[in-house]
C-alpha positions as CSV (number, residue, x, y, z in Angstrom):
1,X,-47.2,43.2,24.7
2,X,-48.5,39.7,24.5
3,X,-46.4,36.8,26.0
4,X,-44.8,34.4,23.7
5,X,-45.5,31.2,22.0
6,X,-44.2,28.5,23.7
7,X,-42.6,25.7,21.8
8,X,-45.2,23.3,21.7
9,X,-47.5,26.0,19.9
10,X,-49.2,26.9,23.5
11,X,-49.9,31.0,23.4
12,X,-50.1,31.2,27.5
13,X,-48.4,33.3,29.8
14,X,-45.1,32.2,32.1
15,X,-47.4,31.7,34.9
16,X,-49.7,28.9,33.7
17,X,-47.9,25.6,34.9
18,X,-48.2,27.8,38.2
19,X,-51.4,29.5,38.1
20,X,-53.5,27.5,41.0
21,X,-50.5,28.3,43.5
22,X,-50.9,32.0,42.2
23,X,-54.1,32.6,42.6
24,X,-54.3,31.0,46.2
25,X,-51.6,32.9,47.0
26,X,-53.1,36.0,45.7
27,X,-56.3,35.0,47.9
28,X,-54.0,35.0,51.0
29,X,-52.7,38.2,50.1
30,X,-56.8,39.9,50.0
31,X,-57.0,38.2,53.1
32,X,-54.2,39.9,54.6
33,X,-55.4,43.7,53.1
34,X,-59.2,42.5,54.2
35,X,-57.4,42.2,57.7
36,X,-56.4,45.4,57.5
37,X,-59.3,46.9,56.9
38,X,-61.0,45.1,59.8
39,X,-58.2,46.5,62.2
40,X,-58.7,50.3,61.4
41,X,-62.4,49.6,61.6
42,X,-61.9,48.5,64.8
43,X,-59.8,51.4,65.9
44,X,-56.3,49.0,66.4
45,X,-52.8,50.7,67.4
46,X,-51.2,52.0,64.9
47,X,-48.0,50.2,64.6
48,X,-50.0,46.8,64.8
49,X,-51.6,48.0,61.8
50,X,-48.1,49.0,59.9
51,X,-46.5,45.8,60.8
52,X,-49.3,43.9,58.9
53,X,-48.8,46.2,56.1
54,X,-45.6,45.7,55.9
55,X,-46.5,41.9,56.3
56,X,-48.9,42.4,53.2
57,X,-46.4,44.3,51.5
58,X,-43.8,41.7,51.4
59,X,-46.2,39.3,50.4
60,X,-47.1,41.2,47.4
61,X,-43.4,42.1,46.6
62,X,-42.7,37.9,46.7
63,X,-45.4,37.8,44.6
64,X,-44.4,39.8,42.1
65,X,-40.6,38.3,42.1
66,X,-41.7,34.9,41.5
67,X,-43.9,36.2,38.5
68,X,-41.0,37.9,37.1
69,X,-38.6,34.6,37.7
70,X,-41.7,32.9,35.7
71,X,-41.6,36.0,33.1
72,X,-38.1,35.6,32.0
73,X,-37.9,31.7,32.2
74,X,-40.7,31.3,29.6
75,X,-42.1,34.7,27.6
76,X,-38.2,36.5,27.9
77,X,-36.2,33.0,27.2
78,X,-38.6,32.6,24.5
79,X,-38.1,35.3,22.5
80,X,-34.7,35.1,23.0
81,X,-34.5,31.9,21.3
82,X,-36.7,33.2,18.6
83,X,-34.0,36.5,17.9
84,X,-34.7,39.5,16.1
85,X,-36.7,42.4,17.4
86,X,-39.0,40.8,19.7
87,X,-36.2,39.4,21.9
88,X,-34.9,43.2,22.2
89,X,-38.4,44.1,23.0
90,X,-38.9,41.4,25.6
91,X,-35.6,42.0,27.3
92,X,-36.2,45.7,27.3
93,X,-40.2,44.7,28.8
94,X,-38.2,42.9,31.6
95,X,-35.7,45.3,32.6
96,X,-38.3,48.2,32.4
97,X,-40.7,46.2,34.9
98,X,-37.9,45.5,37.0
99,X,-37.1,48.9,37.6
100,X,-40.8,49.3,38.5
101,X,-40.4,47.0,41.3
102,X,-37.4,48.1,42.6
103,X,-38.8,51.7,43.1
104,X,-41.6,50.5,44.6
């Protein structure tokens, strides 16, 4: 699906007015799984290693919930405001990548 027209005519995703903070955060993140690679390189103990993957794991699951938060503030509020078929779609879009993170 594409994200939704917001009401100044702008066709960008929920994330733009946060996009710098995303993306730096995002480069933490590879830093952290770039870590771990450099620890079973260097033969480290394995429960050091699986506390930073949990580390990098929560860090991607924070992530994901503040994309989300952005998701349904902007591209889901959007189409809701709009009606019709696409709001249905959008809320549907939401709950189904929701369920996605919570099984993850």
């Amino acid at each position: 699906m594409q994200h939704q027209q917001d009401p100044a005519g702008s066709n960008s995703p929920g994330y733009s007015a946060n996009k710098d903070a995303h993306l730096k955060r995002l480069r933490r993140i590879e830093g952290q799984v770039r870590g771990l690679q450099r620890m079973v390189e260097s033969d480290t103990y394995c429960i050091d290693v699986l506390t930073q993957v949990s580390a990098a794991t929560k860090a991607l699951e924070a992530f994901a919930v503040s994309l989300l938060e952005e998701h349904l503030g902007h591209c889901v509020a959007g189409a809701i405001q709009a009606g019709g078929q696409e709001a249905e779609d959008k809320v549907k879009e939401a709950s189904a990548a929701i369920a996605r993170l919570v099984r993850s």
